[in-house]
C-alpha positions in Angstrom: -74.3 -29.7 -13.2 -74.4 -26.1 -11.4 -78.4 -27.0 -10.2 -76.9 -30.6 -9.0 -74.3 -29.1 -6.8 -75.1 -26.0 -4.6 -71.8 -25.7 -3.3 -70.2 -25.6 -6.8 -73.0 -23.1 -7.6 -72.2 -20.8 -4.7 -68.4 -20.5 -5.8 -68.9 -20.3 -9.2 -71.6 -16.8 -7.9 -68.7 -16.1 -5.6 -65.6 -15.9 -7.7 -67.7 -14.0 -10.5 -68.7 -11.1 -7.6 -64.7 -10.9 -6.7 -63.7 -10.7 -10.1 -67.0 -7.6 -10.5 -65.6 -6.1 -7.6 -68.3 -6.7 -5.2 -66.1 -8.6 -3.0 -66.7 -6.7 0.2 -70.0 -8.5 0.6 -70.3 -11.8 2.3 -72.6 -13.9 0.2 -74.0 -15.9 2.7 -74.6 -13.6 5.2 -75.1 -10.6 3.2 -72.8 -8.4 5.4 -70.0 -6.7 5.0 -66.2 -7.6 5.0 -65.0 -9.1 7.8 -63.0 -6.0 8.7 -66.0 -3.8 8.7 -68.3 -3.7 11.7 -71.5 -3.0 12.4 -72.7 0.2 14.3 -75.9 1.8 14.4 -75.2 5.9 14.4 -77.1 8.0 17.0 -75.6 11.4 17.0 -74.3 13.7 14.5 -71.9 16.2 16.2 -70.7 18.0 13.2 -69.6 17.2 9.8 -66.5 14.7 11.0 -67.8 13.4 14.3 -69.9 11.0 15.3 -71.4 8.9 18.2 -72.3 5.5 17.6 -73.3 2.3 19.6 -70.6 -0.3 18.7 -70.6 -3.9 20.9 -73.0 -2.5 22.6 -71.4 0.7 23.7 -71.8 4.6 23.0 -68.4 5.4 21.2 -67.4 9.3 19.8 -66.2 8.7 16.4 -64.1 10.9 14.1 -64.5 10.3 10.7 -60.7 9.3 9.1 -59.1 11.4 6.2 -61.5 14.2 6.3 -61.9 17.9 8.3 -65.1 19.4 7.6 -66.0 23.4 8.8 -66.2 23.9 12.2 -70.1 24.7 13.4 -68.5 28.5 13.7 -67.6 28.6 10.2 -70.6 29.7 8.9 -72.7 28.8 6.8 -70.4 26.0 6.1 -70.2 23.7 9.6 -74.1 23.7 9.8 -73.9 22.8 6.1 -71.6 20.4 6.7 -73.4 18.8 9.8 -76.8 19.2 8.0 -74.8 16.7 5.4 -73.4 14.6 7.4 -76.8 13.6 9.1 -78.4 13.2 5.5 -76.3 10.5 5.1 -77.1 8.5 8.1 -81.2 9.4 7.8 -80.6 7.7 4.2 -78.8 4.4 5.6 -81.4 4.2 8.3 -78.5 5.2 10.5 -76.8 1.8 10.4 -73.5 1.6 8.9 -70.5 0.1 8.9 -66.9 1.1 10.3 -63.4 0.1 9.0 -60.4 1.0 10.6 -56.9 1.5 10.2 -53.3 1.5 11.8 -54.3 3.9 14.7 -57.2 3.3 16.3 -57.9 6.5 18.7 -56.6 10.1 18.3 -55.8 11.7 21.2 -58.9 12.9 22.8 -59.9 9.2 23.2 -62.1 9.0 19.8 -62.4 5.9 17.7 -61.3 7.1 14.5 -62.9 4.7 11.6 -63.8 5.2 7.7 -67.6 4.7 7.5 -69.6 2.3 4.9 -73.6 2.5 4.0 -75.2 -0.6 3.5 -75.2 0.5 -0.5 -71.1 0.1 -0.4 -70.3 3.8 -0.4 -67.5 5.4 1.9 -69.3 8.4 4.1 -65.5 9.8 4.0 -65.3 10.1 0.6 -68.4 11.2 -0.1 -68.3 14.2 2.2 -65.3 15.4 0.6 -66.4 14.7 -3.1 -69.7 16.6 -2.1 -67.4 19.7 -1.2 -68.7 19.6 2.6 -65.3 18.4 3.9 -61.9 18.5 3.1 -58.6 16.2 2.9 -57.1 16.0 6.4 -54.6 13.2 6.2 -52.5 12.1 9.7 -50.2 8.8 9.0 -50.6 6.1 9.7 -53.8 5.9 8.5 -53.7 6.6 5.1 -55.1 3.7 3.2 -57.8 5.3 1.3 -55.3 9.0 0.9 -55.1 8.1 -2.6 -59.1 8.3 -3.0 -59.5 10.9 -0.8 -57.2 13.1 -2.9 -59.1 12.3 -6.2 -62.1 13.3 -4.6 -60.7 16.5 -3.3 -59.4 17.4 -6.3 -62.6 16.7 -8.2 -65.0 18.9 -6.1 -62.6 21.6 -6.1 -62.2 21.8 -10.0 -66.1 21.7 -9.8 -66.6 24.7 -7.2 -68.4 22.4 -5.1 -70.0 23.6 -2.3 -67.0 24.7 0.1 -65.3 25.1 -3.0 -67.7 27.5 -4.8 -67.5 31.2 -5.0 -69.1 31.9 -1.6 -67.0 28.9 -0.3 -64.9 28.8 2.9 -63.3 31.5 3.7 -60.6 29.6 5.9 -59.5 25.7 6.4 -61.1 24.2 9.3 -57.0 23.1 11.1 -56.3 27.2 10.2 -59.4 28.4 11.5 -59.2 26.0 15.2 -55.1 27.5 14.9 -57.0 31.2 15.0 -59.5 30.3 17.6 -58.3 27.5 20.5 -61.1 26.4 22.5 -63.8 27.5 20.4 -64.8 24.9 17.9 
């Protein structure tokens, strides 16, 4: 019956993905959700910002939910950056962006939680990795609950910023102790 009726076939695939949890793929298109859109990442500032085209314009983009070293921190903001760019080289520096209540801080940024292609939040993993860590400013808290697991897992593993040799001083205290140089 299924090879009679393509249509039946295709939501039969589709409610077994949503019911896996794959349902942030579109299965015809194979993009993303809806609410995620596409950018293509051309420069790495640091660990936490970003420049991106998106509809066809340059946009500076801060990564939501995380604060990584600033570049004067060192080792750990060239760490951090060095990450960071990893990432993107690994995606082919085209990604995704999803984002929340508040769309701009207030230096003019798009503020966005970023997706590979392979379905993993760049957010996340910079904070699980230890190269970033929990920076939440409501309203936009809808992955806070995630990025506090992750937090709390690369700390109780010493992870990188984490680690015996780690950062000395958060990155908000740090910018508190030295305006106008990060």
């Amino acid at each position: 019956m299924l090879k009679r009726n393509p249509a039946l076939f295709l939501i039969v695939i589709a409610a077994t993905l949503i019911i896996l949890g794959f349902s942030q793929y579109n299965l015809i298109t194979g993009s993303q959700r809806p609410d995620h859109l596409p950018v293509k990442v051309i420069k790495v500032h640091d660990g936490d910002t970003i420049s991106v085209i998106i509809n066809r314009k340059k946009e500076k983009l801060r990564l939501i939910g995380i604060d990584a070293p600033e570049l004067r921190q060192r080792p750990w903001g060239t760490i951090s950056k060095k990450h960071l760019n990893k990432i993107f080289e690994d995606s082919g520096w085209s990604v995704a962006v999803e984002l929340d209540i508040e769309q701009r801080d207030k230096y003019g940024r798009l503020l966005g939680y970023i997706w590979t292609r392979d379905g993993k939040m760049v957010n996340i993993e910079m904070i699980k990795g230890g190269y970033a860590v929990l920076y939440t400013i409501p309203p936009n808290v809808k992955h806070a609950d995630e990025f506090h697991e992750a937090q709390r897992t690369a700390r109780e593993s010493g992870l990188n910023i984490w680690g015996r040799r780690g950062l000395k001083q958060l990155p908000e205290a740090y910018r508190r102790e030295h305006p106008g140089k990060s």
